[in-house]
N, C-alpha and C positions, 0 to 999 in steps of 0.2 A: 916614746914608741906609739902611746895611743893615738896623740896627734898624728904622728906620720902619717900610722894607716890611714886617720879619716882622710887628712891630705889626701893619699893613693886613693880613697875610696871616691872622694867630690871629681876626681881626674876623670877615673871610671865610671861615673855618671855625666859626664861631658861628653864623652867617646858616646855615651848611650845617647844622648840630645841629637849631640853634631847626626851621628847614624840616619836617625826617627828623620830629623832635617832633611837629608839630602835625598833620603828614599820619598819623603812625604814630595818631593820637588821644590824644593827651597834655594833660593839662589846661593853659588859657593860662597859670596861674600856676607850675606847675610849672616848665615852657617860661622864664618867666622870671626865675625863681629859680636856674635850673640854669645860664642863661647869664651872671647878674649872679657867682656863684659862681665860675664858672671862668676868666672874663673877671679879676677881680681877682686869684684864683691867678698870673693870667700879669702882674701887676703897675699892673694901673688901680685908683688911688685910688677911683674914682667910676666904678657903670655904671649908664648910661638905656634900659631894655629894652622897648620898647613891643609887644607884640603882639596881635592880633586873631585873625580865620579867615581872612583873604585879605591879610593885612601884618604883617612885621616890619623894624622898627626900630632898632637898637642903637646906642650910642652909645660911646663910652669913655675916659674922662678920664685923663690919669697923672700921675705926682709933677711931670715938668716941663714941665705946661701944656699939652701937646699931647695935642687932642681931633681922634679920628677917629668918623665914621659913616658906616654903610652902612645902606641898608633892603632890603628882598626883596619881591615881589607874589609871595603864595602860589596856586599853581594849582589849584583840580579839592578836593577834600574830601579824599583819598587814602582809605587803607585802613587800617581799624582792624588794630594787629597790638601784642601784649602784648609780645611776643619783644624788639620793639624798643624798646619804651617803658623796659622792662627793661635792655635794654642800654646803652641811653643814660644812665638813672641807674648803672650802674658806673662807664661810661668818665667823665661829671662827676667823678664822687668818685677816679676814678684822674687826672684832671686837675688836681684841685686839689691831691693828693699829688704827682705827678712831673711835672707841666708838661712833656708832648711836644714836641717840635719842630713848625710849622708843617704840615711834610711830614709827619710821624708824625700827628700829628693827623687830617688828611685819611685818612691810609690807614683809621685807626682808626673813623674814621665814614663810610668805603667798607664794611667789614666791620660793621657794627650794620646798614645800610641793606639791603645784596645780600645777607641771604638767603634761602634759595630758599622760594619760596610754597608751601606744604602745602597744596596742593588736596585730596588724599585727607580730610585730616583736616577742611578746611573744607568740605565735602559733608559727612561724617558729622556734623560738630556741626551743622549745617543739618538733618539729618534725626532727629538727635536732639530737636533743639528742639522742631520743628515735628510732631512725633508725640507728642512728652511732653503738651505743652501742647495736643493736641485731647483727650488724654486726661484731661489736669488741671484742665479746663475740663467734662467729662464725658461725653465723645467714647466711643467704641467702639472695639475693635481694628481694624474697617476703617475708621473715620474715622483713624488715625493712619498706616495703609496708605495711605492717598490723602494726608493731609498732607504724609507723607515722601514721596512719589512727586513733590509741585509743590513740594517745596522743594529740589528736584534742579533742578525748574524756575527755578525763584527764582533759584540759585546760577550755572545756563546765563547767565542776564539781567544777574545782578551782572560777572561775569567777560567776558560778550561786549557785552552794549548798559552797563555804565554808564561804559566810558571812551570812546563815542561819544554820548554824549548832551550837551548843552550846559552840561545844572546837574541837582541831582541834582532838584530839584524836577519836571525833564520825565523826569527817570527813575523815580522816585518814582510818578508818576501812571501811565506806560506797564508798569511793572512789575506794578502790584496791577491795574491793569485786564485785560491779558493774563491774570494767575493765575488774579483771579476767574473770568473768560470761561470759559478751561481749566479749571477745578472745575467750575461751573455745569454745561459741556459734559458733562465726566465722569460726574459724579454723575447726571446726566437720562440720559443714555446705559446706563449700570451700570445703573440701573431698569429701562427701558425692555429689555433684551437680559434680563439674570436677576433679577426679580422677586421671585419666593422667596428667593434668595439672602439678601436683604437686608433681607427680612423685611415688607414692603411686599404690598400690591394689585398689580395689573398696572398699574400707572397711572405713567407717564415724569416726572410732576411729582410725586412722594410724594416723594420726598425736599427736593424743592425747598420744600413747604409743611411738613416736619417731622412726614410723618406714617410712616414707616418708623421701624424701631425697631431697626435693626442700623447705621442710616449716616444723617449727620444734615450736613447743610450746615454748617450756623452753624457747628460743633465743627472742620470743614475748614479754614473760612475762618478762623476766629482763630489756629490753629496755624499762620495764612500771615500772618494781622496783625503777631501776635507777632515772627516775622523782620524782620517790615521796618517797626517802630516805631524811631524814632531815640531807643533810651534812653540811649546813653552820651553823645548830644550833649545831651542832658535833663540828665544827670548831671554833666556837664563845665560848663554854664552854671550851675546852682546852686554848685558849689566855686569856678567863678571871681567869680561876685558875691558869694559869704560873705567873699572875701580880701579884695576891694576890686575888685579888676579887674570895673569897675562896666561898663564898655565893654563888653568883649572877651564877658561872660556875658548882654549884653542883646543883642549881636547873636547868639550861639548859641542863646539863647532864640527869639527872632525866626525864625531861620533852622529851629529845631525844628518849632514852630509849622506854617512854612507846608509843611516836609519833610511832617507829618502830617495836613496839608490836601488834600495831593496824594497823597497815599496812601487818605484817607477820597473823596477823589471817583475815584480809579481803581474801589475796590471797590465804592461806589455806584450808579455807572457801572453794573458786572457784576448787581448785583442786581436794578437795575433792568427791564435786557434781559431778566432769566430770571424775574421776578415771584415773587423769594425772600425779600420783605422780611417775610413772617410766620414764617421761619424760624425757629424757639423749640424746639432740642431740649430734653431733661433736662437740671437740672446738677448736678452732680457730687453722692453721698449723705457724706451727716454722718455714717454710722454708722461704725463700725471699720474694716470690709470698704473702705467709699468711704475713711476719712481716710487708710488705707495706700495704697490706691492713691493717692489725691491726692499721697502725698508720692516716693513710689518716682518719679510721674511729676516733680513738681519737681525730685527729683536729673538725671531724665534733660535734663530743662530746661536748669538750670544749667549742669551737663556740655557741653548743645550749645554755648550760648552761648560759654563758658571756649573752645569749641574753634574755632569763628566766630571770634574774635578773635586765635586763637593762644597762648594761652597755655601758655606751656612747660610741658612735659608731667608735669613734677615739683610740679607747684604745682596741679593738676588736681582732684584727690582733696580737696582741703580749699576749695578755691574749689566745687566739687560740695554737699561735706555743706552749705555754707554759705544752698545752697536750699534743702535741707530744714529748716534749725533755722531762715530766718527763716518758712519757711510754718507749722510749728511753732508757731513764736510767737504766728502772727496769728491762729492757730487759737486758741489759748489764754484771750486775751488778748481776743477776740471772744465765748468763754463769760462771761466777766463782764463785759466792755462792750460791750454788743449794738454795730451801727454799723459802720462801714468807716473815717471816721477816724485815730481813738484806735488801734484794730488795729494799722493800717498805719502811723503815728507809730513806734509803741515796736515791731512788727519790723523796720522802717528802720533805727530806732536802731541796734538792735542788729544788722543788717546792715555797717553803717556800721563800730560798734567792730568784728566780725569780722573787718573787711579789714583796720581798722589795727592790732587787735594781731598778725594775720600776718605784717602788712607790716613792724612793728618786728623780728618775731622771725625774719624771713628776709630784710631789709633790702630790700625792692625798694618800689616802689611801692601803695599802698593800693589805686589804680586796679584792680589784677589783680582784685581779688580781689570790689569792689564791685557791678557790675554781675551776677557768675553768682551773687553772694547776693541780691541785691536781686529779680530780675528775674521769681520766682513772683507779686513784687507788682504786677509793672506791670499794668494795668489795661484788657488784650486783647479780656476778652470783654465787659464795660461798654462799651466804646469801638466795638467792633463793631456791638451788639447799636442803641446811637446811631445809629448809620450807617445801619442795617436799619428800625427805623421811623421815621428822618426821609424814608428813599424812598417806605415805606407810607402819612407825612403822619398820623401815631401819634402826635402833639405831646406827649400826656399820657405816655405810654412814652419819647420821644425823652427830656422833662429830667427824664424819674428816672434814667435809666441817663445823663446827661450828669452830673448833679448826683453819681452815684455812681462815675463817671469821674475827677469833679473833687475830690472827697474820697479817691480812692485816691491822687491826682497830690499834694494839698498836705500831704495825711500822711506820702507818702513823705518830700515835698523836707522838709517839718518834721521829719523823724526823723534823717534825713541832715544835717541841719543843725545841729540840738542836738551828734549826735557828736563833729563837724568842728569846730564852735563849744571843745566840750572840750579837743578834741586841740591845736589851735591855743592854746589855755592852757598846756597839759601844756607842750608847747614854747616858749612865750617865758618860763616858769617853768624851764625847762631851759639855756635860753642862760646 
């Protein structure tokens, strides 16, 4: 009987792991790879790990016959954080070495779970992001001024309305509609008081129509897109459909989808009101002068990102460089293959291998490292610029910037695929 229960008890602190896992943003396969792993350490011949975004499953078979299960309904999306995703791959592989006690167990994924939120540092990497990238996109130093200013807003919104919101799709929508609003206000306002300033006429809608030349909407607004694109849930449904977890990656696909549905009609919504759908600043110059800047703002990108997520502080610096070699790349690699594409394929790629030779040589997960290299590439101001003349009713502008959205999106997920495709070799060549 005592056995049993511990048995029941080691299941019940699995269900607790896989949980911390999925909320912390941990890919489903990992999640179930980690639990099939240390579930056997504790002695089941056989484990059945099923999980989704909103259900886990487990099962666990042992030498004599006796099969227990539990399952769990996962609540709410939770909060991406690296710290823990990290922790939880030590404490598996210390699992599978010393098989804790029940109780030890528990305590051990008390501590991965409780620690304390780094607010300072998730504002900063929020204002990092959201300034790099109005800049990276061809922004001004007061457009990155105003970026970082609503994405303080942003972080208020994240932290107070999205654990009262129902799903993140109504937070999603109320979130960029609010920003936009607050920008559009701002910016018509900023005009309208100091004019000169900003290099404008005296006219409260020059910036709204993109005719100022020191502050520029669009450049705003994408630095606030960029925050609240769901790439890592992007990211986590292409690696769980390339393993097989065929389920688990077409409903986070799904789920991305309409996360970015609700984001494209909150800012729609805003553009609408303020009649900014001709908004077309500058973007960004090809010469020297522009590619340095382009890329110093990538680092700052990165950097925000890595810091939005938490990523421990020691791993920062090389998850950073990691946006500028893959914008690097695509700069490159764009000189001899005109297109957006092919670019974005082979800097994915090699995005991809970056996290995982990091991740080999400092043993944590790839996850850390892929998204603040990857994320120069995602495809902010495309996807904006879509959004801005489908308001205007610009059909011919709407599917070139859709079509140019849609070749940054399957170059990525192809470049990141081919990688993972490799590595997943490398490793069953390894076993």
């Amino acid at each position: 009987m005592a056995a049993m229960e511990n048995r029941s008890d080691i299941l019940h602190q699995l269900l607790n792991m896989g949980e911390a896992m999925l909320l912390a943003g941990a890919e489903v396969s990992r999640v179930e790879r980690t639990l099939s792993n240390v579930g056997q350490a504790y002695g089941a011949c056989a484990m059945n790990v099923f999980a989704i975004t909103a259900t886990l499953v487990v099962t666990m078979e042992f030498p004599d016959g006796e099969r227990l299960t539990q399952s769990r309904r996962i609540i709410g999306p939770g909060t991406t954080d690296y710290r823990i995703v990290a922790a939880f791959h030590k404490l598996g592989k210390r699992c599978c070495a010393q098989k804790p006690c029940a109780e030890e167990l528990a305590e051990c994924i008390k501590r991965c779970t409780e620690q304390p939120p780094d607010r300072a540092t998730f504002y900063l990497g929020s204002v990092f992001a959201a300034a790099g990238f109005a800049v990276f996109f061809g922004g001004s130093a007061i457009d990155a001024a105003f970026a970082a200013l609503f994405a303080v807003v942003i972080c208020l919104f994240q932290e107070k309305l999205a654990p009262r919101c129902p799903n993140m799709l109504v937070f999603n929508l109320l979130c960029s509609f609010i920003a936009g609003v607050g920008t559009c206000a701002a910016v018509t306002l900023a005009e309208a008081v100091a004019p000169g300033v900003f290099g404008g006429a005296p006219s409260g809608a020059n910036a709204l129509q993109g005719a100022s030349s020191l502050i520029h909407l669009d450049k705003i607004l994408i630095g606030e897109v960029m925050l609240l694109i769901p790439g890592i849930f992007m990211t986590n449904a292409i690696r769980d459909m390339l393993v097989g977890d065929t389920v688990a990656g077409t409903m986070r696909f799904t789920e991305t989808l309409l996360w970015a549905m609700a984001l494209a009609g909150g800012f729609m919504t805003a553009i609408f009101l303020f009649d900014a759908s001709h908004n077309v600043g500058p973007g960004p110059g090809l010469d020297w002068m522009g590619i340095t800047v382009q890329l110093i703002a990538a680092l700052f990108g990165a950097a925000g990102f890595a810091m939005i997520f938490h990523l421990p502080r020691k791993y920062l610096a090389a998850a950073s460089i990691g946006g500028i070699l893959s914008w690097a790349i695509y700069l490159a690699v764009g000189v001899a293959m005109p297109g957006v594409f092919f670019p974005a394929l082979v800097a994915s790629a090699f995005s991809a291998l970056y996290a995982e030779a990091l991740a080999r040589w400092r043993d944590i997960p790839s996850l850390l490292f892929v998204i603040p290299a990857v994320v120069p590439l995602i495809p902010g101001a495309p996807l904006y610029y879509t959004m801005s003349f489908a308001v205007a009713s610009d059909w011919a502008q709407v599917t070139a910037y859709a079509l140019r959205t849609g070749q940054f999106a399957l170059g990525i997920a192809a470049g990141m695929c081919v990688t993972w495709l490799f590595a997943s070799f490398l490793n069953s060549r390894s076993r």
